[in-house]
N, CA, C and O atoms as a GROMACS GRO file, in nm:
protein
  368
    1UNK      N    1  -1.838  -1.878   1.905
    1UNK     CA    2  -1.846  -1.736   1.883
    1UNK      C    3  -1.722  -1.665   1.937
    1UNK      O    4  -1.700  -1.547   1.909
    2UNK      N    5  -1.636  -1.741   2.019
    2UNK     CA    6  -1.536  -1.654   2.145
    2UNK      C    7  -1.431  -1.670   2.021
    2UNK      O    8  -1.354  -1.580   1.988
    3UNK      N    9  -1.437  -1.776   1.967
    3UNK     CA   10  -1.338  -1.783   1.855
    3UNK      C   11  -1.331  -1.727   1.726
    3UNK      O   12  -1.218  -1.722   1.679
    4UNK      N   13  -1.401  -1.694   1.672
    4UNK     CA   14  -1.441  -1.592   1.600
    4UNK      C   15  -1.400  -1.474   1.581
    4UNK      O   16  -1.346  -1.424   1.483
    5UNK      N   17  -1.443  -1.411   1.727
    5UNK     CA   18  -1.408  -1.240   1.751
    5UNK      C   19  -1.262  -1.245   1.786
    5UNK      O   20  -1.191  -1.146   1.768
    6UNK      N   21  -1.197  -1.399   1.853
    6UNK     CA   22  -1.053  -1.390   1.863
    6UNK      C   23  -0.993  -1.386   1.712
    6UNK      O   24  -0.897  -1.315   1.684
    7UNK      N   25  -1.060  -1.472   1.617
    7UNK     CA   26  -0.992  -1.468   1.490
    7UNK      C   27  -0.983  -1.311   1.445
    7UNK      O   28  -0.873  -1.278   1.400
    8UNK      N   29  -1.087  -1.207   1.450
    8UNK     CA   30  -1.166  -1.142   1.417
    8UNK      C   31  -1.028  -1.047   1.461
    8UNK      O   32  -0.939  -1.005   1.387
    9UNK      N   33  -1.045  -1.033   1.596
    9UNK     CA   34  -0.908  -0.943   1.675
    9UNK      C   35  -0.737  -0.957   1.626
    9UNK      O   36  -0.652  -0.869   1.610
   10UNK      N   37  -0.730  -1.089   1.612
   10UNK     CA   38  -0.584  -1.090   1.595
   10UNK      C   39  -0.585  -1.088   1.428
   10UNK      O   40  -0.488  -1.034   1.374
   11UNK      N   41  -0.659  -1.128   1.369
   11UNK     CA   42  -0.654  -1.103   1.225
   11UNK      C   43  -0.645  -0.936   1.170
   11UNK      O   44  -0.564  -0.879   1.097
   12UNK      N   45  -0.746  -0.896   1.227
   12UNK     CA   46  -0.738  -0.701   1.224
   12UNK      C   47  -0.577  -0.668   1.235
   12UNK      O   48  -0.514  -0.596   1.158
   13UNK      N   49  -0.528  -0.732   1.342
   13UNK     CA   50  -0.392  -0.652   1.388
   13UNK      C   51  -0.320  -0.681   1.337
   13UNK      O   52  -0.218  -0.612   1.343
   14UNK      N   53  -0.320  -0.795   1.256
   14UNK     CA   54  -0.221  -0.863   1.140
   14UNK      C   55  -0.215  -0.807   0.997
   14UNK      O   56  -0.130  -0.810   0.908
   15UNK      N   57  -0.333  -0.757   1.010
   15UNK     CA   58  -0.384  -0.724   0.851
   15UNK      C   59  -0.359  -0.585   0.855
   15UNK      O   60  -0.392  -0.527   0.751
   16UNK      N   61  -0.318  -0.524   0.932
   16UNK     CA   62  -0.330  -0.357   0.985
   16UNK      C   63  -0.181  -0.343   0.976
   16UNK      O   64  -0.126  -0.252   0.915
   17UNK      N   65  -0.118  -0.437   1.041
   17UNK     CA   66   0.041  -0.465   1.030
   17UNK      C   67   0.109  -0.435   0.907
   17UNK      O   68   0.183  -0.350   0.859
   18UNK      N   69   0.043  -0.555   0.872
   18UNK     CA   70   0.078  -0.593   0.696
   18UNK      C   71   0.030  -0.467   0.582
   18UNK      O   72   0.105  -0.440   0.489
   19UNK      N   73  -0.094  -0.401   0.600
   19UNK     CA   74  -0.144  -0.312   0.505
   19UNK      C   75  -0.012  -0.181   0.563
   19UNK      O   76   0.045  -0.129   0.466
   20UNK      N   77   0.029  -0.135   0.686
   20UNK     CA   78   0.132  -0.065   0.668
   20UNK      C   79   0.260  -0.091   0.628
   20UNK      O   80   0.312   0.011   0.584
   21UNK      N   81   0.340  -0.198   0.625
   21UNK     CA   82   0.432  -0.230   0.552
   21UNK      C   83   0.452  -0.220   0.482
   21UNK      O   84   0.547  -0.153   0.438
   22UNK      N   85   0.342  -0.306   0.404
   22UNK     CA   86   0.315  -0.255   0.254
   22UNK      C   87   0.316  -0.180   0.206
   22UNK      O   88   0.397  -0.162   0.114
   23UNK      N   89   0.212  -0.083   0.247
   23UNK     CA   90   0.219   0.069   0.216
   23UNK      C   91   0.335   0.134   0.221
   23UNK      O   92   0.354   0.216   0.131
   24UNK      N   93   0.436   0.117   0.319
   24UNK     CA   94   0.556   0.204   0.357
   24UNK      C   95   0.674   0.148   0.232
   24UNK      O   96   0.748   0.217   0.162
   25UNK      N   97   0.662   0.032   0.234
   25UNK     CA   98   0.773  -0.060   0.123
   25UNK      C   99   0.703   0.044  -0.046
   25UNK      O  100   0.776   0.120  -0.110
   26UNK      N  101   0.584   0.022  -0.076
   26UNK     CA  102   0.574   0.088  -0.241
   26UNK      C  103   0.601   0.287  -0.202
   26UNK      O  104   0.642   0.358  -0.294
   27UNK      N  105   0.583   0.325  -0.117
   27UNK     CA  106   0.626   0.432  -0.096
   27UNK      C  107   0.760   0.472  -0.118
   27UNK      O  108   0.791   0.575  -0.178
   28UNK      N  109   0.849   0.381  -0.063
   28UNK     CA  110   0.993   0.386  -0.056
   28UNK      C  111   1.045   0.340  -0.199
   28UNK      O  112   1.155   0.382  -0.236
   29UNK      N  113   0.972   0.258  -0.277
   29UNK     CA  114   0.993   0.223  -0.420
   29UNK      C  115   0.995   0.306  -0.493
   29UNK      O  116   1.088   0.322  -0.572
   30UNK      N  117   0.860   0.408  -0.484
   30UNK     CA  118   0.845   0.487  -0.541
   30UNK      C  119   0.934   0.639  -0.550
   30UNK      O  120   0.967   0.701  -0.651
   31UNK      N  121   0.955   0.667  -0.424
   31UNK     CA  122   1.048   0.747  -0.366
   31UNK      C  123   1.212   0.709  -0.418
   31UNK      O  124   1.278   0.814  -0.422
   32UNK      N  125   1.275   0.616  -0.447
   32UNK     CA  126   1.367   0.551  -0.543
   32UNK      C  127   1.358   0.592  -0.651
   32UNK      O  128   1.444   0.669  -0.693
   33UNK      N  129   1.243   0.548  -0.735
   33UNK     CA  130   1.219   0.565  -0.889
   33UNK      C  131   1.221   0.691  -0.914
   33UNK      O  132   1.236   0.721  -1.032
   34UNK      N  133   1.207   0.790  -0.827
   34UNK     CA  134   1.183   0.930  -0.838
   34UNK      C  135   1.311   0.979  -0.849
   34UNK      O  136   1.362   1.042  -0.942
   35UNK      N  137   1.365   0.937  -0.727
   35UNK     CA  138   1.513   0.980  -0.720
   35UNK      C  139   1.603   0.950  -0.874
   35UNK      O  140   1.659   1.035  -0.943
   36UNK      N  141   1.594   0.799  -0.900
   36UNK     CA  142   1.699   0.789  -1.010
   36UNK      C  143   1.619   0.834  -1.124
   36UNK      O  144   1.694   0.822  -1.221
   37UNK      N  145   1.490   0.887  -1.169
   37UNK     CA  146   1.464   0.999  -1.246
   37UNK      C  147   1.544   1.128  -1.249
   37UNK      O  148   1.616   1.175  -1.337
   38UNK      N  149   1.524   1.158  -1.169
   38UNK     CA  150   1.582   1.316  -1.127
   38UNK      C  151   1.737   1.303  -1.180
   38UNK      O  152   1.807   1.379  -1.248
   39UNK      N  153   1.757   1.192  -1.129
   39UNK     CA  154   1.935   1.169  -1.171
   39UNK      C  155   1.976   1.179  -1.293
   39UNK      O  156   2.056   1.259  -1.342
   40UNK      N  157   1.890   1.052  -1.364
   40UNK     CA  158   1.879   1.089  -1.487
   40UNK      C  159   1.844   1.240  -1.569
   40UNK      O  160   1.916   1.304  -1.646
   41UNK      N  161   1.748   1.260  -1.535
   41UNK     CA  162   1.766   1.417  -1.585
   41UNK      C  163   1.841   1.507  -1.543
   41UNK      O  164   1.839   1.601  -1.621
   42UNK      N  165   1.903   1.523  -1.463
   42UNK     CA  166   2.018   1.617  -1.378
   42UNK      C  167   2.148   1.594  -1.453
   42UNK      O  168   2.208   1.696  -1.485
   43UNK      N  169   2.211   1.456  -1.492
   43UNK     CA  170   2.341   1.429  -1.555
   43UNK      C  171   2.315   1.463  -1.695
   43UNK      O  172   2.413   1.511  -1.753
   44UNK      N  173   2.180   1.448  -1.781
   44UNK     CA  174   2.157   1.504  -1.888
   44UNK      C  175   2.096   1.669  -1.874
   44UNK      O  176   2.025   1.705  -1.968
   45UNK      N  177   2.114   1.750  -1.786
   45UNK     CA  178   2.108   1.910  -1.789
   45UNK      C  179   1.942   1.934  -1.800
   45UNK      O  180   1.905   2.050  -1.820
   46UNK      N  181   1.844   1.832  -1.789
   46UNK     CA  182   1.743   1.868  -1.838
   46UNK      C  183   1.659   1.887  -1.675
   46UNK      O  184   1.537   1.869  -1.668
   47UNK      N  185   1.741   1.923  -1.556
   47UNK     CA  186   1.635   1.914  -1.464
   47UNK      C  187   1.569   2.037  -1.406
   47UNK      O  188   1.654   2.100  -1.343
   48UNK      N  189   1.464   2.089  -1.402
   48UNK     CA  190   1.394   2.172  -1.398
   48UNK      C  191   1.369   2.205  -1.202
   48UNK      O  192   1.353   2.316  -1.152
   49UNK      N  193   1.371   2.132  -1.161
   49UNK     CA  194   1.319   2.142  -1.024
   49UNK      C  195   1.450   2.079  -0.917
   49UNK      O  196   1.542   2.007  -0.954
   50UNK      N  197   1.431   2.116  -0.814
   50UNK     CA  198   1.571   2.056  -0.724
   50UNK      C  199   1.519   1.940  -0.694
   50UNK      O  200   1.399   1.916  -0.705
   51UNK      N  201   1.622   1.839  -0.645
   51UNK     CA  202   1.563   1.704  -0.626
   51UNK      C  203   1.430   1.678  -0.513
   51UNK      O  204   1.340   1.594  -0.507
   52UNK      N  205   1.471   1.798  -0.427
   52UNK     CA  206   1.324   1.735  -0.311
   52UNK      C  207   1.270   1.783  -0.396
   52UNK      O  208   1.207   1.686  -0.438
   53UNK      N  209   1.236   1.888  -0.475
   53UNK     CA  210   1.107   1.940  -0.507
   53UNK      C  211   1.052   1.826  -0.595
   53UNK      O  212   0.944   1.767  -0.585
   54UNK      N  213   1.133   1.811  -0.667
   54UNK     CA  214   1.054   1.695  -0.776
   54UNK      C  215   1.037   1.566  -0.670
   54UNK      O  216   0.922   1.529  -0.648
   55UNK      N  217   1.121   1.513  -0.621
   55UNK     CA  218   1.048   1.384  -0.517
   55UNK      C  219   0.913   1.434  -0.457
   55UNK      O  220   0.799   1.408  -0.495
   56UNK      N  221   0.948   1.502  -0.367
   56UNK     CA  222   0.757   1.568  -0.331
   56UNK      C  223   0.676   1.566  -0.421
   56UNK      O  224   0.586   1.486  -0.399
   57UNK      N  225   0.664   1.642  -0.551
   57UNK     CA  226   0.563   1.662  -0.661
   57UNK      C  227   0.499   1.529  -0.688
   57UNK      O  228   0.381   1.495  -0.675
   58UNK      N  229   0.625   1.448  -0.737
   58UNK     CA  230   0.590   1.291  -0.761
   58UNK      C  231   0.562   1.217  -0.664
   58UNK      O  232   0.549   1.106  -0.716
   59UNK      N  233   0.540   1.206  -0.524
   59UNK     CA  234   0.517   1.212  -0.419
   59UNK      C  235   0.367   1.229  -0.386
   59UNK      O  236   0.293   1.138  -0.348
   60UNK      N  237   0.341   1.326  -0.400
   60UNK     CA  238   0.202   1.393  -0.402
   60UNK      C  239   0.123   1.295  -0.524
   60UNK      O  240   0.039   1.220  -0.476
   61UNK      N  241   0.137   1.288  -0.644
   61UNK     CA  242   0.092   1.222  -0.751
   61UNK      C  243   0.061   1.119  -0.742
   61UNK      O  244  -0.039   1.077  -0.800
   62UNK      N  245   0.172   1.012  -0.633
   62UNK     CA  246   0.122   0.865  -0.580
   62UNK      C  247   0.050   0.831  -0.507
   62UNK      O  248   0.003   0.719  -0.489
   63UNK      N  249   0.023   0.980  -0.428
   63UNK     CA  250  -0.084   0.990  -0.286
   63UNK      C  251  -0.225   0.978  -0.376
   63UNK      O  252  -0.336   0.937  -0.342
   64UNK      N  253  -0.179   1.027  -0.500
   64UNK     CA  254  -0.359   0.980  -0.566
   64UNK      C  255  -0.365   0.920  -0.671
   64UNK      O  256  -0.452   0.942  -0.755
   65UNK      N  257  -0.246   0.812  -0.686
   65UNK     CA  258  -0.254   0.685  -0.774
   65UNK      C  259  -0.308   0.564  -0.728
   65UNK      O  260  -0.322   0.526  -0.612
   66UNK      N  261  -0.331   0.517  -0.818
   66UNK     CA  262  -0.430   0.361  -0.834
   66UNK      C  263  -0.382   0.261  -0.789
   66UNK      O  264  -0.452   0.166  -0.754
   67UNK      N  265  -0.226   0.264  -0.777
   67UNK     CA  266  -0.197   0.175  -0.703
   67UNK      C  267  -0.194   0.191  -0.573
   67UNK      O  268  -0.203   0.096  -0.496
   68UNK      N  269  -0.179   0.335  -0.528
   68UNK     CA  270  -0.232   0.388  -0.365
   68UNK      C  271  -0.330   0.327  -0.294
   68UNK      O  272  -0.338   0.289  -0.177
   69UNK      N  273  -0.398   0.324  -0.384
   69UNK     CA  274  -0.594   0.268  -0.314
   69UNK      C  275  -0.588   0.132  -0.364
   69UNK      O  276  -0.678   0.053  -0.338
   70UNK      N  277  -0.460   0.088  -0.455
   70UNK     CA  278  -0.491  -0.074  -0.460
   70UNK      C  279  -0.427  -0.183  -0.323
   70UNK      O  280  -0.444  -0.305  -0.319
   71UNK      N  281  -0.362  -0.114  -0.233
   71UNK     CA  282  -0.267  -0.124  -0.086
   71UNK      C  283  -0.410  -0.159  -0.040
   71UNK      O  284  -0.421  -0.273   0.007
   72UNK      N  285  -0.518  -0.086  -0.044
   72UNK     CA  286  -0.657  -0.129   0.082
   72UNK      C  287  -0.676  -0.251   0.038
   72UNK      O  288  -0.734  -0.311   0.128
   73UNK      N  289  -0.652  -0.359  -0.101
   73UNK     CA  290  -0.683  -0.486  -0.115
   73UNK      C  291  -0.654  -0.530  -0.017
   73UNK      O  292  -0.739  -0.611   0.020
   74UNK      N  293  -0.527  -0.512   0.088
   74UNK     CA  294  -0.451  -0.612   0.148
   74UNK      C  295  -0.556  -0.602   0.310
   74UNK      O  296  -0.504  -0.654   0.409
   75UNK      N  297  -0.685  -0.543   0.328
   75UNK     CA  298  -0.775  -0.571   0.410
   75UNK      C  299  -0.862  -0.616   0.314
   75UNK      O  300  -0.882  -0.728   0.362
   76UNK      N  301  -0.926  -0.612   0.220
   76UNK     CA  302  -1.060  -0.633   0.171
   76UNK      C  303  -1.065  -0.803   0.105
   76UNK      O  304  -1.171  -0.864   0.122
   77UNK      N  305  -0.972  -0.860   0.046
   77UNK     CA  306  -0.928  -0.963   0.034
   77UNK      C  307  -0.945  -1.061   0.133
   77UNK      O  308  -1.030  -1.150   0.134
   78UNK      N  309  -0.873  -1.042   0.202
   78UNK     CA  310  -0.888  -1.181   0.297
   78UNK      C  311  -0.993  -1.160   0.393
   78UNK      O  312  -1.018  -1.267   0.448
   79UNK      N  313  -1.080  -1.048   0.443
   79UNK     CA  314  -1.152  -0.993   0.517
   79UNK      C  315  -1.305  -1.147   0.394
   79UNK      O  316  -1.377  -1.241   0.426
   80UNK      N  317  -1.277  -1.091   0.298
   80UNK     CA  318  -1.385  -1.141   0.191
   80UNK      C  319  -1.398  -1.311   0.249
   80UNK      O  320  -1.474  -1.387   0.310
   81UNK      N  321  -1.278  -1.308   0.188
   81UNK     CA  322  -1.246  -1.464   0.211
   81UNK      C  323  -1.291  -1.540   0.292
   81UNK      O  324  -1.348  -1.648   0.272
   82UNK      N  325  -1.254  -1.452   0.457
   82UNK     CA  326  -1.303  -1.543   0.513
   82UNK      C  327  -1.434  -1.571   0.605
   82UNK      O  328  -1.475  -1.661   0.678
   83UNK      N  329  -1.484  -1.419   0.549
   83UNK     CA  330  -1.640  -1.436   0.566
   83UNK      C  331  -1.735  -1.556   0.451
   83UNK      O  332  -1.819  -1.643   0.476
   84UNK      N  333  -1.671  -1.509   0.321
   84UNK     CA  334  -1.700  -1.628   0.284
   84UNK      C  335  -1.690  -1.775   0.342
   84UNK      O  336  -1.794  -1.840   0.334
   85UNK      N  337  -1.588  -1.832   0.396
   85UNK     CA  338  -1.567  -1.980   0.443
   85UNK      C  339  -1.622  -2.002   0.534
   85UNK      O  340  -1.673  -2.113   0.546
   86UNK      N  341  -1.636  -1.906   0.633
   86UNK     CA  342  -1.743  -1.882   0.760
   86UNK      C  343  -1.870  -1.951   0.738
   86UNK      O  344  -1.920  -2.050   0.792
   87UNK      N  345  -1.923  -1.850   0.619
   87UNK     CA  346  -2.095  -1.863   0.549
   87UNK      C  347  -2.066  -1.984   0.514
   87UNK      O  348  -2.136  -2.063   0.577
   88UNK      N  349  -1.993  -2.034   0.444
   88UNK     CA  350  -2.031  -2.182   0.338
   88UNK      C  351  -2.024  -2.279   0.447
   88UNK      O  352  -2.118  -2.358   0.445
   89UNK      N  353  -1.936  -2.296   0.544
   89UNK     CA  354  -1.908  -2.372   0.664
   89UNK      C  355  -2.025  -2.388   0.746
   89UNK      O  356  -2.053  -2.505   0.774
   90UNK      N  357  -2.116  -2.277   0.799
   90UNK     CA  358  -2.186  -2.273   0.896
   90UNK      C  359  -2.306  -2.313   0.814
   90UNK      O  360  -2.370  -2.414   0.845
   91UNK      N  361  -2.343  -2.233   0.703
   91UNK     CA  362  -2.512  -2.181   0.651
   91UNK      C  363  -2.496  -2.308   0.530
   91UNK      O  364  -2.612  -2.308   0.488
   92UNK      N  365  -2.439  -2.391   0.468
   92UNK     CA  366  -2.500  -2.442   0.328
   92UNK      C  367  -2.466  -2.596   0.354
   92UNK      O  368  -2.495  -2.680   0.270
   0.00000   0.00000   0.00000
């Protein structure tokens, strides 16, 4: 059981690690793609908004995209997993 809650502990802090990285790395991707948008429309005269403004806007938009809430896989996944191997190991 002592081993367990140790897996249990250092796995959390790994997985907590990793889910911010992650998170911070597609942020910064995204924050890129935005930018050389803007560029693109700025050298063709078509840009409507100053560059922060449009990075923020699009910014805001990723805060409630699908791939936003697809970043929580990177706890729910292996969390699954290895309750599963646990159960099949111990109970069957």
């Amino acid at each position: 059981m002592l081993g367990l809650a140790r897996l249990v502990l250092f796995g959390l802090i790994g997985l907590t690690l990793l889910f911010w990285l992650v998170r911070i790395y597609a942020r910064s991707l995204k924050r890129e793609a935005l930018e050389e948008d803007w560029e693109e429309t700025a050298t063709e005269g078509r840009a409507e908004l100053p560059r922060d403004a449009f990075v923020e806007k699009g910014l805001r938009a990723y805060e409630k995209s699908l791939l936003r809430k697809l970043i929580w896989l990177v706890y729910i996944l292996p969390i699954t997993l290895i309750a599963l191997v646990v159960y099949l190991m111990n109970y069957t």
